[in-house]
N, C-alpha and C positions, 0 to 999 in steps of 0.2 A: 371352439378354439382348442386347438392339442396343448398338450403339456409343454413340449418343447416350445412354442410359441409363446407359451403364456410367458414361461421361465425367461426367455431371451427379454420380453417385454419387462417383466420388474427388473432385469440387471441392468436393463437400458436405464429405465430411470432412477434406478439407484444411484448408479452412475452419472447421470446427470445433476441430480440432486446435490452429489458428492461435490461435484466439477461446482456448483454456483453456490454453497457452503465455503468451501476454500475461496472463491472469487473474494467472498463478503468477508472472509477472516482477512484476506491480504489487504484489502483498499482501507479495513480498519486498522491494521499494521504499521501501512503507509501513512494515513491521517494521523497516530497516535506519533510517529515518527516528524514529523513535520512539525508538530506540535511542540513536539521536546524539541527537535532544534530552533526554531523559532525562539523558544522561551531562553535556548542557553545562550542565543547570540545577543539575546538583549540584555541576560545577566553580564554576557563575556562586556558587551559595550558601557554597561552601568557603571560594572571595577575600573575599567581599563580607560575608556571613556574615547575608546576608538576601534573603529569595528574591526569583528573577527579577522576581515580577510580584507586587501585592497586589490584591486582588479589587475592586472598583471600589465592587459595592455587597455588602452584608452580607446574605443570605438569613439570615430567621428563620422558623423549624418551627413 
């Protein structure tokens, strides 16, 4: 295997590597996000004693 080959071969997977490290920081991002707003809508509903937001229009089935 030449140099240049090998080299090309670890930037790929660095690279990869890279690319599915970020994947796993954002869907924890996302989740840790959902989280917090989950929790503030149930605080907002507990003071308030009516939800954050009402639905603007009414869907019917």
């Amino acid at each position: 295997m030449s140099i240049r080959s090998l080299d090309s071969r670890i930037e790929s997977v660095t690279k990869s590597k890279a690319r599915a490290s970020a994947s796993k920081r954002g869907a924890e991002r996302a989740r840790l996000h959902a989280e917090a707003m989950a929790q503030f809508e149930r605080q907002f509903e507990e003071r308030w004693g009516v939800p954050q937001y009402e639905p603007a229009v009414q869907l019917s089935r």
